[in-house]
C-alpha positions as CSV (number, residue, x, y, z in Angstrom):
1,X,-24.3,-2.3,-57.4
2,X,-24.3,0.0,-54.0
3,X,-22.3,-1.2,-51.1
4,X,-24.3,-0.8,-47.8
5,X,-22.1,2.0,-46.0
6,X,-24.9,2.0,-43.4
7,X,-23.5,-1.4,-41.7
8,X,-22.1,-1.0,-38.2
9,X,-20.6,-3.7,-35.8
10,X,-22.0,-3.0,-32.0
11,X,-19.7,-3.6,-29.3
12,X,-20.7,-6.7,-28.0
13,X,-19.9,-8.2,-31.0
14,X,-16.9,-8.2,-30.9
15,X,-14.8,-11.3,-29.4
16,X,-13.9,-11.8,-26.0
17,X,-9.8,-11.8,-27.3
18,X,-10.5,-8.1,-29.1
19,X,-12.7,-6.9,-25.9
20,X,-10.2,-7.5,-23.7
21,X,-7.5,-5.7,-25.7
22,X,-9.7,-2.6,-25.7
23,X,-10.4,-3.0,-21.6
24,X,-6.6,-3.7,-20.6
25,X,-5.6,-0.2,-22.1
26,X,-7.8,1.7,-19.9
27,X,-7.3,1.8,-15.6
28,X,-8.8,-1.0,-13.8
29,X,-11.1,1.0,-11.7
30,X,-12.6,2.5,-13.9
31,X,-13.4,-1.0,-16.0
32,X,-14.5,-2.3,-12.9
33,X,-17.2,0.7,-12.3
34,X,-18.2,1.1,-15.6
35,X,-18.8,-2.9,-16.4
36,X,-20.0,-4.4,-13.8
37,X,-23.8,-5.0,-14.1
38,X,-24.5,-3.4,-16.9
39,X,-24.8,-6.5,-18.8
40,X,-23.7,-10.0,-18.2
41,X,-20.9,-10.0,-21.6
42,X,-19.4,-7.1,-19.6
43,X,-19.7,-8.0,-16.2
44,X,-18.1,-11.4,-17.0
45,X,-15.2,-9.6,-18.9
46,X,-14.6,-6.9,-15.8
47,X,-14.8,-9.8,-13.0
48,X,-11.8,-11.4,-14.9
49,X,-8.4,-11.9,-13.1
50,X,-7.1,-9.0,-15.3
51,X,-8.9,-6.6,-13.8
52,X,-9.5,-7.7,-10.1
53,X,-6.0,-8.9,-9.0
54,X,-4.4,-5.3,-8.1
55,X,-6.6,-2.1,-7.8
56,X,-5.4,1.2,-7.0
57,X,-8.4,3.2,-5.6
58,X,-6.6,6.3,-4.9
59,X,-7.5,7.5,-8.6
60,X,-11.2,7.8,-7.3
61,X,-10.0,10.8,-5.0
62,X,-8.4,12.4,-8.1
63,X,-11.0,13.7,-8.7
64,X,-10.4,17.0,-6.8
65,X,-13.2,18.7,-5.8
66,X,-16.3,16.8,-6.8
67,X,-17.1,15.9,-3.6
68,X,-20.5,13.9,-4.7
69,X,-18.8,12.2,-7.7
70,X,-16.3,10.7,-5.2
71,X,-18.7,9.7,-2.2
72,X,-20.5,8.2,-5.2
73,X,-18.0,5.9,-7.0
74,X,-16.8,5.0,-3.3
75,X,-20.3,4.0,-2.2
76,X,-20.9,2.0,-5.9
77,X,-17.2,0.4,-5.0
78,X,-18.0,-0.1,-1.6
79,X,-21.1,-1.8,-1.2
80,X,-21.5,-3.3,-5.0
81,X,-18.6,-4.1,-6.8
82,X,-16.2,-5.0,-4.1
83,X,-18.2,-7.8,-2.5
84,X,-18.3,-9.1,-5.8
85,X,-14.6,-9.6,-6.6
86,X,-13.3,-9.0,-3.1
87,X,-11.8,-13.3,-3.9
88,X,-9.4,-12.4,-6.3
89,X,-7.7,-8.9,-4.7
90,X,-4.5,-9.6,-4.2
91,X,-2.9,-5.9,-3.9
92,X,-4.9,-2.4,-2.8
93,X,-3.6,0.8,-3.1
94,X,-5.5,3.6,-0.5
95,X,-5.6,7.1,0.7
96,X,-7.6,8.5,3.6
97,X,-10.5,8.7,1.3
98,X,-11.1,5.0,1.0
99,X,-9.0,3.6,3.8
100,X,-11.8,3.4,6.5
101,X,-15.0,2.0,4.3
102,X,-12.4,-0.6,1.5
103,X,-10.6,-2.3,4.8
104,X,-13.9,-2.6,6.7
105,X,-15.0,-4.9,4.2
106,X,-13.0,-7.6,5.8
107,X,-12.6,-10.6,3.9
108,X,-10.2,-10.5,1.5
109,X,-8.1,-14.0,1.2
110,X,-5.9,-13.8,-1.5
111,X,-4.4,-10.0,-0.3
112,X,-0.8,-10.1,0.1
113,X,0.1,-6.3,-0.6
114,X,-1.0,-3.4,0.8
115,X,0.1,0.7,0.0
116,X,-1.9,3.0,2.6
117,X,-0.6,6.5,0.8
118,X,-0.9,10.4,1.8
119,X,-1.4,9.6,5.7
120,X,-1.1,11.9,8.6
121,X,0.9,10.8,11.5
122,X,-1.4,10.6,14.0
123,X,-4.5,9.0,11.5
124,X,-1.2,6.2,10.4
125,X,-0.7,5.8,14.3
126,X,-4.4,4.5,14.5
127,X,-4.9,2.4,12.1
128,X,-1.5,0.3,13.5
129,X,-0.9,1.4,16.7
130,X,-4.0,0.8,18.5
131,X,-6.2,-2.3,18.9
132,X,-8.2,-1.8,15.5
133,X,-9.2,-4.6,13.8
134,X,-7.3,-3.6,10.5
135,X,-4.3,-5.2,12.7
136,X,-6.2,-7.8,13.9
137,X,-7.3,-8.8,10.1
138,X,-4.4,-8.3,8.5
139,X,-1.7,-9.2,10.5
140,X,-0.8,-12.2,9.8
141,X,-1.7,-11.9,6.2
142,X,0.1,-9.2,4.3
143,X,4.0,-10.1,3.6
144,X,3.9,-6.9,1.7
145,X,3.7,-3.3,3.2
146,X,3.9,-0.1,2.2
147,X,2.7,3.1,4.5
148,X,3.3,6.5,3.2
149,X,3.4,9.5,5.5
150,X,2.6,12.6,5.1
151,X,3.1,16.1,6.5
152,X,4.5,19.1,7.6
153,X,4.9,19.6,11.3
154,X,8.5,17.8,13.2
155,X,6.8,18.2,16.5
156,X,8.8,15.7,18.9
157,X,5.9,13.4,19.7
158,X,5.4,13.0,16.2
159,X,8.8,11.9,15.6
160,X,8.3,9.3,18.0
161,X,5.1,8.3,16.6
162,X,6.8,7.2,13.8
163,X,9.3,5.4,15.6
164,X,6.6,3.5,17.5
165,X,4.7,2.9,14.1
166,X,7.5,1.0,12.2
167,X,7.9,-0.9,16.1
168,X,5.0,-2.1,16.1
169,X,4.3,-2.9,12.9
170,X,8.0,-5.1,12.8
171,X,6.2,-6.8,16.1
172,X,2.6,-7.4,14.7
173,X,2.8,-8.4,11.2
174,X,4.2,-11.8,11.8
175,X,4.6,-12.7,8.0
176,X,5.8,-9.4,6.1
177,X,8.4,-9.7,4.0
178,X,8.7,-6.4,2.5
179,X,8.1,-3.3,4.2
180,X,8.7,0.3,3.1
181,X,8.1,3.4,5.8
182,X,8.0,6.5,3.4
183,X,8.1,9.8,5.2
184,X,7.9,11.7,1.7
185,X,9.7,14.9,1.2
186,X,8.2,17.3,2.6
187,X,7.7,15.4,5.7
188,X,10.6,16.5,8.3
189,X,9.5,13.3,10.6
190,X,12.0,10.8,10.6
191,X,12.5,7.3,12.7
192,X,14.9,7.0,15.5
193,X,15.9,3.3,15.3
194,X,19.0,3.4,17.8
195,X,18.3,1.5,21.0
196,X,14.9,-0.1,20.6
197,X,15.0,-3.2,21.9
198,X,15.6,-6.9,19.2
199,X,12.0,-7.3,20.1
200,X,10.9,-4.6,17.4
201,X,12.6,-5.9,14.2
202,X,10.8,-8.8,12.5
203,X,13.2,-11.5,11.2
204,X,11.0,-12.3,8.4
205,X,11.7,-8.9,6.6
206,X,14.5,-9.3,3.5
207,X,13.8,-5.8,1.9
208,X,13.5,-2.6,3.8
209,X,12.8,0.7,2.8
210,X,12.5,3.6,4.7
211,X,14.2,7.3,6.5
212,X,16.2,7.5,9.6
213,X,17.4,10.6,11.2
214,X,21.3,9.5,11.9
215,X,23.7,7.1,10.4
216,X,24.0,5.2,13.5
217,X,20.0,4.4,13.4
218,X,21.4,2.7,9.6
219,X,23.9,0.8,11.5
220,X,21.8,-0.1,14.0
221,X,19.5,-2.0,11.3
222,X,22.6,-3.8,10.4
223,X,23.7,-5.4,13.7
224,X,22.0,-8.3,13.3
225,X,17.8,-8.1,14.3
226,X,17.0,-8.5,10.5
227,X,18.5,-12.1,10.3
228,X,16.6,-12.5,6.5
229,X,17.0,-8.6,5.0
230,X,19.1,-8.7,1.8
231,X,17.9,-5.4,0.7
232,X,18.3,-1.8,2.6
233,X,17.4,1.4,0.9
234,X,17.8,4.2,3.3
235,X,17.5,8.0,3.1
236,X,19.5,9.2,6.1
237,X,18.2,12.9,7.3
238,X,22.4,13.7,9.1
239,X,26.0,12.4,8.7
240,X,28.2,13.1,11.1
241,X,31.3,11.6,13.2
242,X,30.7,8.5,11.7
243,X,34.0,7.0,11.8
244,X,34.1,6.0,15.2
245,X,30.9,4.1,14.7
246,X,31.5,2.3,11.6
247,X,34.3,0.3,12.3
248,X,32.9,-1.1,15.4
249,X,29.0,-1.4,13.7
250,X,29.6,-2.2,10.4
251,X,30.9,-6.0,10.8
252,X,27.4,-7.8,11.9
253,X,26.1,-6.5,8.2
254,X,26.0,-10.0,6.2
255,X,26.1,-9.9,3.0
């Protein structure tokens, strides 16, 4: 007797448990582009909690230099797939590439955490600085922050961009609790804290993360604004003659 070695199992056979297994080793963007409405087994699996809580859409852009491929998957994200799932998002990750058209959409309750990565200065400065209505949206909504900044130039006016960036993004997000201000390595910017009036420190921020330019804009963190902050990571660009300050600084730190 001949054992049929012609017999195959098609994909959609398979149970939702073993399907899922499968879908959760591969990125969640590119579940969510490839699934969604190409059949309705698929499209339920890729509109699952799994793969709709926390996207990262920067991996569209990695795409180098295929400029058509990436308007493409950002127009098919955009204006298809987003609307769909937009309920469940509850943290983005964007670049420059998909900043402008994935914030427009608006309405995203359940967002909590936001990473805006590989920004210029003056392009960060406009999205929080300015009356746009990512501010007005958001605002009052995201507890978690990061903004990542990046370039090359330590023009002066940058370096107080910055500084005004982290100011007014203490005074206007009312509810964040975590905030990192990343001016990445090869970015000679750095924030200024020293002097800025109690106004521009949120007292609902208990972790901070972010690059000063002396140690006496560290101390000034630590002098009392952030009533709540239990965590302080700091990268401080120059040390110096810091023992006059320390002693008389140091003490309204509370552990």
């Amino acid at each position: 007797m001949q054992s049929n070695m012609n017999s195959t199992v098609n994909i959609l056979d398979l149970c939702d448990e073993m399907l899922l297994t499968i879908l959760n080793k591969l990125d969640n963007v590119d579940v969510l582009y490839s699934l969604i409405g190409v059949n309705q087994k698929f499209d339920r699996l890729a509109r699952s909690i799994d793969f709709t809580q926390s996207l990262d859409l920067t991996t569209i852009s990695s795409y180098g230099d295929d400029y058509s491929k990436i308007k493409s998957m950002f127009n098919r994200f955009c204006f298809y797939i987003l609307p769909q799932i937009q309920h469940n998002i509850q943290y983005l990750t964007l670049d420059p590439w998909s900043m402008t058209n994935i914030l427009s959409i608006e309405n995203y309750p359940k967002l909590h955490k936001l990473t805006l990565i590989n920004l210029k200065v003056e392009m960060a400065n406009s999205i929080v600085c300015t009356n746009s209505s990512f501010v007005s949206i958001f605002q009052h909504q995201i507890s978690n922050l990061v903004i990542m900044i990046n370039g090359t130039s330590g023009y002066r006016h940058r370096w107080r961009l910055c500084t005004s960036m982290f100011a007014q993004i203490s005074m206007k997000f009312t509810n964040l609790t975590h905030f990192q201000f990343d001016l990445i390595t090869d970015c000679i910017y750095t924030l200024e804290l020293a002097g800025l009036p109690s106004e521009c420190y949120s007292s609902s921020i208990v972790h901070l993360n972010l690059k000063v330019k002396t140690f006496n804009d560290c101390l000034w963190l630590l002098n009392g604004h952030l009533s709540q902050l239990h965590t302080l990571v700091v990268h401080v660009e120059h040390i110096h003659n810091t023992s006059n300050i320390i002693n008389n600084r140091v003490i309204y730190f509370k552990s």
